[in-house]
C-alpha positions as CSV (number, residue, x, y, z in Angstrom):
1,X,36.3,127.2,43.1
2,X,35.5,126.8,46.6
3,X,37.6,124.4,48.8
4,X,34.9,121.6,48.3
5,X,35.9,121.2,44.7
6,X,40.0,121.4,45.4
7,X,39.4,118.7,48.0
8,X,37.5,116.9,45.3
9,X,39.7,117.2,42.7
10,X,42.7,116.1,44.7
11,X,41.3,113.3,45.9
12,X,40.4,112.1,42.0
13,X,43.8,112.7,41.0
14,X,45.0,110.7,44.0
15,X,42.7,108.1,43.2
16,X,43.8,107.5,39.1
17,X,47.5,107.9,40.1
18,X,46.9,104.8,42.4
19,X,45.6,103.2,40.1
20,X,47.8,103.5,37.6
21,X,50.7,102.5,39.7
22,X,48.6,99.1,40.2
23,X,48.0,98.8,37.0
24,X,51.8,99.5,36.1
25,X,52.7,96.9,38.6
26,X,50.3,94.1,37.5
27,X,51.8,94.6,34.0
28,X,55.1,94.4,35.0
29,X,54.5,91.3,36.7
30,X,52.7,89.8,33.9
31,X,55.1,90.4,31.4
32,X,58.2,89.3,33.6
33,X,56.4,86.0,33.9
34,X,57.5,83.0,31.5
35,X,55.2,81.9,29.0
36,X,54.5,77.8,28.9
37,X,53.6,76.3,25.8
38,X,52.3,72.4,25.7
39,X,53.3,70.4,23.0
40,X,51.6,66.8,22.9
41,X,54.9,64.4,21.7
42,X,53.9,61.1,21.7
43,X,50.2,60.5,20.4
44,X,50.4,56.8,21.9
45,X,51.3,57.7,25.4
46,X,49.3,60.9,25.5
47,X,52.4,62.3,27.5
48,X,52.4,66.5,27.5
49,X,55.9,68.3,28.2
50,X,56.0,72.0,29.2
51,X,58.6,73.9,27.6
52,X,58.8,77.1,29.3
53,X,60.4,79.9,28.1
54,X,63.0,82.1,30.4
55,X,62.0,85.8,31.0
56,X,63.7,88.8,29.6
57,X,67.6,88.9,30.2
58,X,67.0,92.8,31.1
59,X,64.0,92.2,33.6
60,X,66.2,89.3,35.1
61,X,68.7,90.9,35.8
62,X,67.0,93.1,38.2
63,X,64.8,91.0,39.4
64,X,67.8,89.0,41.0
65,X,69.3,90.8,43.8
66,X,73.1,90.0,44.6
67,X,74.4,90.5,47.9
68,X,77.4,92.8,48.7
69,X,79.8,90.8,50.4
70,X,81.7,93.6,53.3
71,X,85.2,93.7,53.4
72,X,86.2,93.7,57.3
73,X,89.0,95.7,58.4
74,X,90.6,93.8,61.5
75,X,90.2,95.9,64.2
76,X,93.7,96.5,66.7
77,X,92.6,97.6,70.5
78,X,95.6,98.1,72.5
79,X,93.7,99.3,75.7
80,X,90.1,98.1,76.8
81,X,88.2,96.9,79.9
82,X,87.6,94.2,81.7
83,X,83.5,93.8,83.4
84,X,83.7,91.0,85.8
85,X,80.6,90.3,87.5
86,X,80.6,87.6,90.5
87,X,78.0,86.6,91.7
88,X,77.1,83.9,94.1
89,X,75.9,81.7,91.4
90,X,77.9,82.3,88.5
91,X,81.0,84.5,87.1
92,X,81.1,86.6,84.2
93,X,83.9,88.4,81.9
94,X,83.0,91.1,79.3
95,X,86.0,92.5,77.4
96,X,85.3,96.0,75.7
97,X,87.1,98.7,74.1
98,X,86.6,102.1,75.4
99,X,83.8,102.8,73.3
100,X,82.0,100.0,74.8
101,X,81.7,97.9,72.1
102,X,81.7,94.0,73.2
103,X,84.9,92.7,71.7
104,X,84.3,89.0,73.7
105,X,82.8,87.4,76.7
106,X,82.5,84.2,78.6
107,X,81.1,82.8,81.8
108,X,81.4,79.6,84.0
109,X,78.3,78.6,82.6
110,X,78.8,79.3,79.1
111,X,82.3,76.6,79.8
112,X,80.7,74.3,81.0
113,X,80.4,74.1,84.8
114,X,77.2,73.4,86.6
115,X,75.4,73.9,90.1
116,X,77.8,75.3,92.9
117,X,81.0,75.1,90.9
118,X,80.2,77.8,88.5
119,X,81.2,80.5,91.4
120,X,84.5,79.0,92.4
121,X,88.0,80.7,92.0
122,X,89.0,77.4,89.6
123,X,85.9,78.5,86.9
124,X,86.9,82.2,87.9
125,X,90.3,81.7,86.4
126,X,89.6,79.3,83.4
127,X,86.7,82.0,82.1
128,X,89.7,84.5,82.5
129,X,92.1,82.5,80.1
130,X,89.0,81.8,77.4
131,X,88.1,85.6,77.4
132,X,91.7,86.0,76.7
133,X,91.9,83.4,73.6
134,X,88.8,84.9,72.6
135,X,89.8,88.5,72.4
136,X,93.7,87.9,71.4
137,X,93.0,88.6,68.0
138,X,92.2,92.3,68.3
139,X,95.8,92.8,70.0
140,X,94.6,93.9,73.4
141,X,97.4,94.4,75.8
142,X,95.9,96.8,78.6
143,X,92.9,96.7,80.6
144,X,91.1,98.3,83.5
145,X,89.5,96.5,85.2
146,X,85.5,96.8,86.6
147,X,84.4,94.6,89.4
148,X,80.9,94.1,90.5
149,X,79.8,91.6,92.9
150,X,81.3,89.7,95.5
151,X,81.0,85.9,94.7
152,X,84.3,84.2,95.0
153,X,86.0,84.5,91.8
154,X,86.9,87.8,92.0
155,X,90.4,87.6,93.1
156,X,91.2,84.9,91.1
157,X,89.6,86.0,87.6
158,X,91.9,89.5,88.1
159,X,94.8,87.4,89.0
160,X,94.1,85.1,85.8
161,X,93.8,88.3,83.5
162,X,97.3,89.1,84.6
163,X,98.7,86.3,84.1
164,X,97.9,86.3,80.9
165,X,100.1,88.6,79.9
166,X,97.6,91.7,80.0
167,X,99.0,94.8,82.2
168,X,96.1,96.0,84.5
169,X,96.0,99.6,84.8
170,X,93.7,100.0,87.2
171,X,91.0,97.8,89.7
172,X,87.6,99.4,90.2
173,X,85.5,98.1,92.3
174,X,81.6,98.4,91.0
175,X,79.3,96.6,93.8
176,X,75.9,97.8,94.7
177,X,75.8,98.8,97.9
178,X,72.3,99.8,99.3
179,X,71.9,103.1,101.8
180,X,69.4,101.5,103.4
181,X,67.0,101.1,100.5
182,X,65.0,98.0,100.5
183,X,63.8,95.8,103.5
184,X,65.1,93.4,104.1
185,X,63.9,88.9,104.0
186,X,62.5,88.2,107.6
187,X,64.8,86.2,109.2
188,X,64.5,82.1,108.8
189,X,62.9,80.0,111.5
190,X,64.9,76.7,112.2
């Protein structure tokens, strides 16, 4: 046989097993469906009721797909970190564990304040004590604590996790600061 025929050959075979799978499908799907038979009642009213038949208990049965419902554990993370970004236009507080998985998170936005207050030490403080409700579940007792940004919550926000009862292990500060990378805005004209 030369390499012709092989090819040949194999892509017969290919072809009737496709088809056979369709075909195997289609009658699947025809014999899970339910049969309707009309029955005429009432000759006067010329009324026609469908009385439909269920499918197979078997072929229902895994047709029907039941969810799994998860069992989860409750998670206790005793040490994590603290992201604070301040910006000049909002404040931001990411709690993680050391993994860096997102335990909980909040901003002055997200609470409520709008325009110019959003970066003030007041919203700085009350985003602290939400993240803190927030995350109190998982038992989180220490943080280090990650600044970036230099808006003008970012005294206060530390100073709120504190006083929440967390013990801060250690401040880093995270700001960008350019080596003389970009240029910088021409200067206004007034």
């Amino acid at each position: 046989m030369t390499k012709k025929d092989k090819l040949e050959e194999k892509t017969k075979n290919e072809v009737t097993s496709a088809e056979k799978s369709v075909e195997e499908k289609q009658e699947k799907k025809a014999s899970s469906k339910a049969k309707v038979e009309i029955i005429k009642d009432d000759k006067k009213d010329n009324k026609t009721d469908k009385k439909v038949e269920p499918a197979k208990k078997e072929e229902a049965k895994t047709n029907i797909a039941t969810p799994k419902k998860q069992s989860f554990k409750k998670r206790h993370v005793p040490h994590g970190r603290a992201y604070i970004v301040c910006s000049y236009n909002n404040t931001v507080i990411t709690i993680t564990d050391l993994s860096g998985n997102v335990l909980g998170w909040a901003s002055s936005g997200a609470l409520g304040f709008k325009g110019p207050k959003k970066s003030t030490p007041f919203a700085a403080t009350l985003v602290a004590q939400k993240v803190v409700e927030k995350t109190a579940r998982f038992g989180l007792k220490e943080a280090d604590v990650l600044i970036k940004g230099v808006g003008g919550g970012r005294e206060a926000s530390v100073r709120a996790l504190g006083n929440a009862g967390w013990m801060i292990r250690s401040i880093k500060d995270m700001t960008p600061v350019p080596h003389n990378g970009c240029r910088p805005k021409k200067p206004r004209r007034v």
